[in-house]
Backbone bond lengths (Angstrom), bond angles and torsions (degrees), N, CA, C in turn:
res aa  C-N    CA-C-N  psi(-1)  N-CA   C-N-CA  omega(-1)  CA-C   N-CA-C  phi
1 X - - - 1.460 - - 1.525 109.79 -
2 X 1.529 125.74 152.08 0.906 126.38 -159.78 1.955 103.83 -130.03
3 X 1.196 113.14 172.85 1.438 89.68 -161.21 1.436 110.31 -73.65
4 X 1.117 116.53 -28.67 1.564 140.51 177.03 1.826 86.33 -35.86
5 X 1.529 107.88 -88.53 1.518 111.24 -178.07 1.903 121.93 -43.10
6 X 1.422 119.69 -26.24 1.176 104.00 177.35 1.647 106.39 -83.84
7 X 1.294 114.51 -45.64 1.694 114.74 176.20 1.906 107.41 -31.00
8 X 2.156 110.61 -49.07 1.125 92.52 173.91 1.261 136.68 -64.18
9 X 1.500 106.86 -28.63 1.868 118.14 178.24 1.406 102.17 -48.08
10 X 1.352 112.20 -69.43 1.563 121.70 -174.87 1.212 128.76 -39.88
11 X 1.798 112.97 -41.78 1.862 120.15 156.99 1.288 112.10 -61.03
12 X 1.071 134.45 -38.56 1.725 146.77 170.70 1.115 110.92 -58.27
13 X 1.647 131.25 -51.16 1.118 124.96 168.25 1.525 133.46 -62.68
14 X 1.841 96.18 -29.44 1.741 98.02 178.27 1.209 98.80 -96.58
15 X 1.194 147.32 -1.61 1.869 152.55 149.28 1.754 86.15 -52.04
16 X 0.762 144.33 -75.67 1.554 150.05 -150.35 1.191 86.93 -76.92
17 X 1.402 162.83 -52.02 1.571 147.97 -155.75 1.391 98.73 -82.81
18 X 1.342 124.47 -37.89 1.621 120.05 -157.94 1.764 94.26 -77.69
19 X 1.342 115.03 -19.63 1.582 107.19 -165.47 1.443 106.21 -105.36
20 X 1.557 121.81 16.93 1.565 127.19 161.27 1.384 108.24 -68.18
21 X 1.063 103.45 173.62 1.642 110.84 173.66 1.658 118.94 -75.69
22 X 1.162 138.81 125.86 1.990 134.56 169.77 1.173 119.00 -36.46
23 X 1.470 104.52 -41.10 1.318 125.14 -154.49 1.361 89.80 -148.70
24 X 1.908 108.55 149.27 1.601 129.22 169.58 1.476 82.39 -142.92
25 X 1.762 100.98 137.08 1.638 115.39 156.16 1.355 86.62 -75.00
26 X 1.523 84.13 176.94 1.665 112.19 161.23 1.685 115.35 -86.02
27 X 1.244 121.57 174.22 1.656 108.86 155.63 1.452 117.25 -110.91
28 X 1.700 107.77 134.72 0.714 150.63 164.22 1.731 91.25 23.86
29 X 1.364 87.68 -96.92 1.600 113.24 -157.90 1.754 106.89 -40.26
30 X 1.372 127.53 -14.80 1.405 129.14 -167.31 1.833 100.77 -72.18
31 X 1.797 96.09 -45.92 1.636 76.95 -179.70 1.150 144.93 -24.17
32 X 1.691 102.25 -57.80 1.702 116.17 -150.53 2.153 100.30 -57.16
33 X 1.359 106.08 -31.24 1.068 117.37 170.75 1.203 140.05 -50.19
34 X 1.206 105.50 -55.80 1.175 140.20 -172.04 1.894 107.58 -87.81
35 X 1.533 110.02 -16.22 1.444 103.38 -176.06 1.759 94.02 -97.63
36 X 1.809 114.69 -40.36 1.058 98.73 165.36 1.852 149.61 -48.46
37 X 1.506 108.01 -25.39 1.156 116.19 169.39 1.431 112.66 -89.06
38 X 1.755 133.58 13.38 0.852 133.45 -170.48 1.875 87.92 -120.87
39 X 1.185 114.93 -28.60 1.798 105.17 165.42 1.270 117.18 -78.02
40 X 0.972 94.18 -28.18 1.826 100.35 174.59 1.216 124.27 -58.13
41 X 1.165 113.22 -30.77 1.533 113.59 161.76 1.707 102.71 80.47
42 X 0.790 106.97 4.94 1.920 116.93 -171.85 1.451 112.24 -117.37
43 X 1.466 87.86 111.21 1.639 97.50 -166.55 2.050 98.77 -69.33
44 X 1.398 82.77 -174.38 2.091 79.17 -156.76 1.882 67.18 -135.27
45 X 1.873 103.04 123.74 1.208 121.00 179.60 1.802 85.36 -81.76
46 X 0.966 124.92 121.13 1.681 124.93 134.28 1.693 111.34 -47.50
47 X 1.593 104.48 134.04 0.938 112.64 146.82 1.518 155.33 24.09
48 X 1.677 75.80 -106.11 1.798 102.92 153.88 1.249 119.53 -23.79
49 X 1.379 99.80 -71.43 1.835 139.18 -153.89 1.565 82.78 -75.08
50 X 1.218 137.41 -83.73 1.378 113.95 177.64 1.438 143.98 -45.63
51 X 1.668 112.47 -20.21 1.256 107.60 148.50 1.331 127.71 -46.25
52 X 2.032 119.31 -48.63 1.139 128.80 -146.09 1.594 101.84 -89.22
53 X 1.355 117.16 -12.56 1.675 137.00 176.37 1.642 95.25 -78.56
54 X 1.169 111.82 -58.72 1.901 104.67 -174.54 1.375 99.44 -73.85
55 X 1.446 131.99 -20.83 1.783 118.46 -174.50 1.749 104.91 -54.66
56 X 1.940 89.22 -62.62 1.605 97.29 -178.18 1.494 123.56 -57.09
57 X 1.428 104.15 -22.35 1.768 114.48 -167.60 1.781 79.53 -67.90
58 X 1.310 151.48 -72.94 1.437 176.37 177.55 1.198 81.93 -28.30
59 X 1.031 124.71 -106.13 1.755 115.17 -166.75 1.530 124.95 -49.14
60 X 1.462 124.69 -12.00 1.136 106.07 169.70 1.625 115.51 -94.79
61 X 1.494 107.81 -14.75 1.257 100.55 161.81 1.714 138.35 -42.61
62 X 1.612 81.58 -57.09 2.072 115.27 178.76 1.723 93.22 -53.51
63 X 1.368 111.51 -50.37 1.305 105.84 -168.45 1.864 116.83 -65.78
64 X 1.006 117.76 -43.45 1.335 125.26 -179.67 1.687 92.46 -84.39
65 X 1.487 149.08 -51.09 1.329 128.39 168.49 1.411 124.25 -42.48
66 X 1.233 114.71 -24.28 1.575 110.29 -170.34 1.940 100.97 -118.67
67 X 1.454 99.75 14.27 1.676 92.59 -179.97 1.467 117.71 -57.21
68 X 1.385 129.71 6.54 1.092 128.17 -153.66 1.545 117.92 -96.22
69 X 1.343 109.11 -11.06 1.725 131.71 -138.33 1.577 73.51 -88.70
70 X 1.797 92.31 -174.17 1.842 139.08 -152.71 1.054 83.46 28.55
């Protein structure tokens, strides 16, 4: 490709972004869900974040179990 041809991709591509929508609702049905865990008041641990809570919980154990050494 030559620059001539990428300059056109690039007008083609921002021709195609300007004619998406500004704004997307959601659908419908996601609320009822989504309002319930928001009355609930109860945060929702990810995953991750609970791995990285039992990593440290794990090493600070080992660390205070084995404080005893040299």
């Amino acid at each position: 490709m030559n620059d001539h041809e990428h300059d056109a991709e690039y007008k083609d591509l921002l021709d195609a972004a300007r004619r998406l929508p500004r704004s997307i609702e959601p659908p419908a049905d996601l609320w009822p869900g989504i309002k319930e865990r928001i009355r609930a008041g109860k945060p929702r641990i990810l995953p991750f974040r609970r791995a990285l809570v039992l990593a440290a919980a794990a090493v600070l154990l080992v660390v205070v179990a084995g404080g005893g050494g040299g």
